[in-house]
C-alpha positions as CSV (number, residue, x, y, z in Angstrom):
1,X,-14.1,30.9,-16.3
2,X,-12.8,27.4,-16.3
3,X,-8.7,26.7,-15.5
4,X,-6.9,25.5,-18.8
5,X,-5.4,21.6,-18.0
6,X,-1.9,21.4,-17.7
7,X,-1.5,18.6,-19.6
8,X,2.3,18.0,-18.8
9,X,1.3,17.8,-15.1
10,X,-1.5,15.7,-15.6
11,X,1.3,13.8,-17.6
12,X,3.3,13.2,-14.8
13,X,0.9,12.4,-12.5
14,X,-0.6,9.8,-14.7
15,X,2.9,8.1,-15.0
16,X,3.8,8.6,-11.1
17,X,0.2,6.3,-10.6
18,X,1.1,3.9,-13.6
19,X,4.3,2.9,-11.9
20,X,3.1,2.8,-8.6
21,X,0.2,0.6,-9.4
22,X,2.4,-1.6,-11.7
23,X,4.5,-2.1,-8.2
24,X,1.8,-2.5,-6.1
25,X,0.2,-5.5,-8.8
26,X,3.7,-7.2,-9.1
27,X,3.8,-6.9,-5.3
28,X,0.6,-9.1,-4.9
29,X,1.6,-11.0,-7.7
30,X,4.9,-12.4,-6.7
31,X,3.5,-13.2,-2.9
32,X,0.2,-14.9,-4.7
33,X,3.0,-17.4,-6.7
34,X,5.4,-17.5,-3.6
35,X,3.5,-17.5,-0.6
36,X,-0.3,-18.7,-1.6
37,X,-1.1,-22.0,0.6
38,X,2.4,-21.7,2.1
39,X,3.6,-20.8,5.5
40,X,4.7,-16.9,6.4
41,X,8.0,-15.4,4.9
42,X,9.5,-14.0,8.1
43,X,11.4,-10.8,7.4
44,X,12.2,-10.2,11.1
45,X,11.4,-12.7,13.3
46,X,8.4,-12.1,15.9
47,X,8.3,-8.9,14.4
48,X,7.5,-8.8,10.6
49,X,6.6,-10.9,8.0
50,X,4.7,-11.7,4.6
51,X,2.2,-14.1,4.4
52,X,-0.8,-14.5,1.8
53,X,-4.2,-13.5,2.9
54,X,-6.9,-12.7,0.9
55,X,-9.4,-9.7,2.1
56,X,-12.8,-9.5,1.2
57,X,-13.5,-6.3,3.5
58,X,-11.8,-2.8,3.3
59,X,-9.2,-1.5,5.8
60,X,-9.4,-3.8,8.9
61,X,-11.9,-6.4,7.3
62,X,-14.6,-3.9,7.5
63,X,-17.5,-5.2,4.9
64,X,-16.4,-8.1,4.5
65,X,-18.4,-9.7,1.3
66,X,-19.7,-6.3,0.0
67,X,-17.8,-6.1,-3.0
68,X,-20.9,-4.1,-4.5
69,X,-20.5,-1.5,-2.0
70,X,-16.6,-1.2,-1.5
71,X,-16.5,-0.8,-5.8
72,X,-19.1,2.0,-5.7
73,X,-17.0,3.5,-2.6
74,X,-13.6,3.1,-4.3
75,X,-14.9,4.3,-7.7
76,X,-16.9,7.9,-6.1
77,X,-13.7,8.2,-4.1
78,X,-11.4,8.0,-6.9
79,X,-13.8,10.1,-9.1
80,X,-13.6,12.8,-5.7
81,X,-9.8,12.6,-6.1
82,X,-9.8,13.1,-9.8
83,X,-11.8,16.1,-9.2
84,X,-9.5,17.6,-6.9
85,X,-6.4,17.2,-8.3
86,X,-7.9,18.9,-12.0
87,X,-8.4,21.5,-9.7
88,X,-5.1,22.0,-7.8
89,X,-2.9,25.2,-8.8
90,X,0.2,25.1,-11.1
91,X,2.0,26.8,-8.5
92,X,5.5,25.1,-7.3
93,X,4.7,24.7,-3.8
94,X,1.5,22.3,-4.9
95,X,4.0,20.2,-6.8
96,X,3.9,18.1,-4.2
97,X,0.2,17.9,-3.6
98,X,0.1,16.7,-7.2
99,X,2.4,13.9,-6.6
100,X,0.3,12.8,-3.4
101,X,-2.8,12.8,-4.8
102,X,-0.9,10.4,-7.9
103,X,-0.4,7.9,-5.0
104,X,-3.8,8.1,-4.0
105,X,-4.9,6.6,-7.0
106,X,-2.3,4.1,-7.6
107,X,-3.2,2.8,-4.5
108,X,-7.0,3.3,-4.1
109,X,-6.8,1.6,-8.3
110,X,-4.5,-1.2,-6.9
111,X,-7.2,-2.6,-4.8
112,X,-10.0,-2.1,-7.2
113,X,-8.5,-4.2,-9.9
114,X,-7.7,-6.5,-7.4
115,X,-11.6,-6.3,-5.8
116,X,-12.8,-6.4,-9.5
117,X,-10.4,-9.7,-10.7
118,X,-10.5,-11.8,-7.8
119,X,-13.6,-10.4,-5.2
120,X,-10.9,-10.1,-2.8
121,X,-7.3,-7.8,-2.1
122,X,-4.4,-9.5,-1.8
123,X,-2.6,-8.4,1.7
124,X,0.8,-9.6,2.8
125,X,2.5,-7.6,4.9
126,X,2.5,-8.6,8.5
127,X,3.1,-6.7,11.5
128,X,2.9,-10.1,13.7
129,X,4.5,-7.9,17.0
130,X,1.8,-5.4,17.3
131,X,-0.9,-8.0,16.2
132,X,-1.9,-5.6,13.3
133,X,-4.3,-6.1,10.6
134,X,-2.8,-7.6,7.1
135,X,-1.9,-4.9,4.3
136,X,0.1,-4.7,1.0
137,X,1.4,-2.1,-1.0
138,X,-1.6,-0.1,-1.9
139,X,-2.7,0.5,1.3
140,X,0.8,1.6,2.1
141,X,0.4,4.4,-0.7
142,X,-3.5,5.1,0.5
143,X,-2.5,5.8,4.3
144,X,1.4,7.4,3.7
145,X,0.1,10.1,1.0
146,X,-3.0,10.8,3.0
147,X,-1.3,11.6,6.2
148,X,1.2,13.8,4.8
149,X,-1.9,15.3,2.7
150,X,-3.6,16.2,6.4
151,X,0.1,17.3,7.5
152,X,0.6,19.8,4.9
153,X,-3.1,21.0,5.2
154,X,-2.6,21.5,8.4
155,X,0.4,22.9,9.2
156,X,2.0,24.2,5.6
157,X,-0.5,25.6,3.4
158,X,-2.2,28.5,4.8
159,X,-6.2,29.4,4.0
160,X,-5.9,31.3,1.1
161,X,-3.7,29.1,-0.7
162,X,-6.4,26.2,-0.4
163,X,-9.2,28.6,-2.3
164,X,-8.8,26.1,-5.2
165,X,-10.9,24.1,-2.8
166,X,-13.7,26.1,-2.8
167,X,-17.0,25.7,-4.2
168,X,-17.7,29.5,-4.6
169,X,-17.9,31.2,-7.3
170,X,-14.8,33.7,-8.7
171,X,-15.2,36.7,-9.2
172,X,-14.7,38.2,-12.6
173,X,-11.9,40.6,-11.5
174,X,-9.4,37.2,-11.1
């Protein structure tokens, strides 16, 4: 038996993703006309600031110059997400889940249009005190909603209510 779409769900989840990837794209573009070939915006001096860097890796400059590989590992993990989230219950208390997994996208798409136009991600924002690696908005979205994913997984939802998981089979009785 296959679940019925909620197609006002899926609605909303498409528009929470569109909005989120339009801010994520106008992020990167106002620090690309503001900041390209310029010297750091400090925010908070010795602490944070923006400053233009192009990334041709993934998350800490991993792969740097596969852009091959990173699209065909963006594009089966978005098509893992999409999977999931047809697959998620109507049910309230996966509200929630829906809207994190909306992120996921907008972020995971915001670098692949970037990786796709430019062969690069633009990253900007600077943690300069704690020496850490160079992100932007997208990757913001990517590593918020996937923590609190793991969070509630862990610690909210109990086993049965993460069947929808599951590759087995239902039985007919359901």
């Amino acid at each position: 038996m296959h679940k019925k779409i909620n197609y006002k769900l899926v609605t909303i989840d498409a528009l929470i993703a569109i909005v989120l990837l339009f801010l994520d794209q106008f992020t990167k573009y106002l620090v690309t006309i503001r900041l390209k070939n310029r010297p750091p915006f400090v925010l908070i001096d010795g602490v944070l600031e923006f400053q233009y860097f192009e990334n041709t890796g993934i998350a800490f400059s991993l792969f740097q110059g596969r852009k091959a590989f990173i699209l065909l590992t963006g594009f089966l993990v978005m098509a893992v997400i999409l999977f999931f989230l047809f697959r998620i219950p109507e049910d309230r208390k996966f509200r929630i889940v829906h809207v994190l997994m909306a992120v996921l996208i907008a972020g995971a798409l915001g670098n692949i249009i970037d990786r796709i136009r430019f062969d690069y991600v633009v990253d900007f924002i600077s943690f300069v005190l704690i020496h850490y690696p160079i992100f932007n908005v997208a990757d913001c979205y990517i590593v918020v909603s996937a923590i609190v994913l793991f969070c509630l997984f862990l610690f909210v939802y109990k086993e049965e209510d993460l069947e929808f998981l599951s590759f087995k089979r239902r039985s007919a009785a359901e």
